[in-house]
TIGUSE-173496 format. One line per field, with one value per residue: x, y, z of N, C-alpha, C, O in turn; residue number from 1. Coordinates in steps of 0.2 Angstrom, whole numbers, always signed. Example, Ala and Ser with C-alpha at 12.3 -4.5 7.8 and 13.67 -1.06 7.14 Angstrom:
TIGUSE-173496
nc1 +66 / +64
nc2 -28 / -11
nc3 +39 / +35
cac1 +62 / +68
cac2 -22 / -5
cac3 +39 / +36
cc1 +66 / +64
cc2 -16 / +0
cc3 +39 / +39
oc1 +71 / +67
oc2 -17 / +6
oc3 +42 / +40
k 1 / 2
//
This chain:
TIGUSE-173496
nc1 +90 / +79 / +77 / +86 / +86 / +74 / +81 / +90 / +80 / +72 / +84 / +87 / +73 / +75 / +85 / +80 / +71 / +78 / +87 / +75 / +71 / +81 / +82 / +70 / +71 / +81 / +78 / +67 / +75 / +80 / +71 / +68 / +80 / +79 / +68 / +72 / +80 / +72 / +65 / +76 / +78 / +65 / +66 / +78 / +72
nc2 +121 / +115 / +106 / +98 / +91 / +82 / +77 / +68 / +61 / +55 / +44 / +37 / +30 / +24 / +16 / +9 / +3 / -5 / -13 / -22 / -28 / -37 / -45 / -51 / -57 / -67 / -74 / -80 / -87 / -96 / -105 / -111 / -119 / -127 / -132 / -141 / -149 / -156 / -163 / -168 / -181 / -185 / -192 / -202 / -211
nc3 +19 / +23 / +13 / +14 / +25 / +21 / +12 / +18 / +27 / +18 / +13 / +25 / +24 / +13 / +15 / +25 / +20 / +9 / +20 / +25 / +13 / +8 / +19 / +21 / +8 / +10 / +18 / +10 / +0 / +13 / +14 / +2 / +0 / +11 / +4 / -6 / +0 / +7 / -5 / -9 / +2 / +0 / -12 / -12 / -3
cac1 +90 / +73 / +78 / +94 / +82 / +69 / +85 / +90 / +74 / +72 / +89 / +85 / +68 / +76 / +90 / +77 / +67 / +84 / +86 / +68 / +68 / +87 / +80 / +65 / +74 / +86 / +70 / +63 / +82 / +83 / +66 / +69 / +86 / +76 / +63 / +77 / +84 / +65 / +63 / +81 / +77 / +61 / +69 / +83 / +71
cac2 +117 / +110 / +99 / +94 / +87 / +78 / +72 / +60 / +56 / +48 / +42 / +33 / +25 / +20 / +10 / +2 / +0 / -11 / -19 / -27 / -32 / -41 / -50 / -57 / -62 / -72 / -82 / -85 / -92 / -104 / -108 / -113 / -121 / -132 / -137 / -144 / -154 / -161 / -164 / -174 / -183 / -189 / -197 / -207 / -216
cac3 +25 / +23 / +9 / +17 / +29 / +18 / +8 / +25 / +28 / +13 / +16 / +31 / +22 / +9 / +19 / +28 / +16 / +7 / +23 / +25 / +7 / +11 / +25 / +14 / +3 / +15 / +23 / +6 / +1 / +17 / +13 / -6 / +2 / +16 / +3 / -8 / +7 / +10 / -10 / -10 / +5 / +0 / -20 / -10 / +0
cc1 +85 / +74 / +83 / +89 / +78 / +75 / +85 / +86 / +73 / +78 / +86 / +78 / +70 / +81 / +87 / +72 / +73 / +84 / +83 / +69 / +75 / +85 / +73 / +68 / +78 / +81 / +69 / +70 / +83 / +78 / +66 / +75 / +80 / +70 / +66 / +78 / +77 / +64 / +72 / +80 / +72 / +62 / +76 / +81 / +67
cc2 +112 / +103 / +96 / +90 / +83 / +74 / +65 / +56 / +51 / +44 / +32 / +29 / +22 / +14 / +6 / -2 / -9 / -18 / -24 / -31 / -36 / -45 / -53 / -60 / -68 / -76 / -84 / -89 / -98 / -107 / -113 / -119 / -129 / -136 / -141 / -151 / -158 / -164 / -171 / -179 / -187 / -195 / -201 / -210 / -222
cc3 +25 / +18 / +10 / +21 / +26 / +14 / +13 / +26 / +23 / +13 / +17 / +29 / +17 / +9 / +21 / +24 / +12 / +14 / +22 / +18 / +8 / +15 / +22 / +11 / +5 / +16 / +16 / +2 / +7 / +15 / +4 / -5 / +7 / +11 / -2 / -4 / +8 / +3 / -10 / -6 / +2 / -7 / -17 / -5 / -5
oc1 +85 / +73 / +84 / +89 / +77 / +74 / +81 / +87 / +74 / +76 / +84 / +77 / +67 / +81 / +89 / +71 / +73 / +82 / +85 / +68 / +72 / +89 / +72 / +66 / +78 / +82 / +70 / +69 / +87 / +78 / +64 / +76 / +79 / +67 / +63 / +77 / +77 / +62 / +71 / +79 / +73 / +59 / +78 / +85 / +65
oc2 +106 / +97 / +90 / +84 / +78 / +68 / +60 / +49 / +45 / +38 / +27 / +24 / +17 / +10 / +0 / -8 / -15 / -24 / -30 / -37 / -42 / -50 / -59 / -65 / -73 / -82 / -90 / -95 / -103 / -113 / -119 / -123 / -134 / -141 / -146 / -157 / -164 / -170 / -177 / -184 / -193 / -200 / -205 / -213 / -228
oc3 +27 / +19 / +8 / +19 / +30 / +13 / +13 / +26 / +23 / +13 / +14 / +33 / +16 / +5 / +21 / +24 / +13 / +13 / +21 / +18 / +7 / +14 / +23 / +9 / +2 / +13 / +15 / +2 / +6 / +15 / +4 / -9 / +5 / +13 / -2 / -6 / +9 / +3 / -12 / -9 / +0 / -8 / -21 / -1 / -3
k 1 / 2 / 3 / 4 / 5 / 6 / 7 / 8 / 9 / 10 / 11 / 12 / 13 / 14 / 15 / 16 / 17 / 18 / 19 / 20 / 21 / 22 / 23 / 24 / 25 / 26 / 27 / 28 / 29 / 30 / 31 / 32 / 33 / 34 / 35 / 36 / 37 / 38 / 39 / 40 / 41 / 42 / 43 / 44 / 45
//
């Protein structure tokens, strides 16, 4: 039973741990995406 319990646990940090690292990754994609959009912007002036 104890280990069925430490299984979950790590589970559950291992998911969020995916999460967080999916939602950084997101930011640094809009981010690499908005510096695009300022990098074209600024050779078509």
């Amino acid at each position: 039973m104890k280990n069925r319990k430490t299984f979950f646990l790590l589970l559950i940090l291992f998911i969020g741990l995916l999460a967080a690292t999916g939602y950084e990754l997101n930011r640094v994609h809009e981010q690499i995406e908005e510096a695009k959009t300022t990098v074209i912007q600024i050779n078509s002036q």
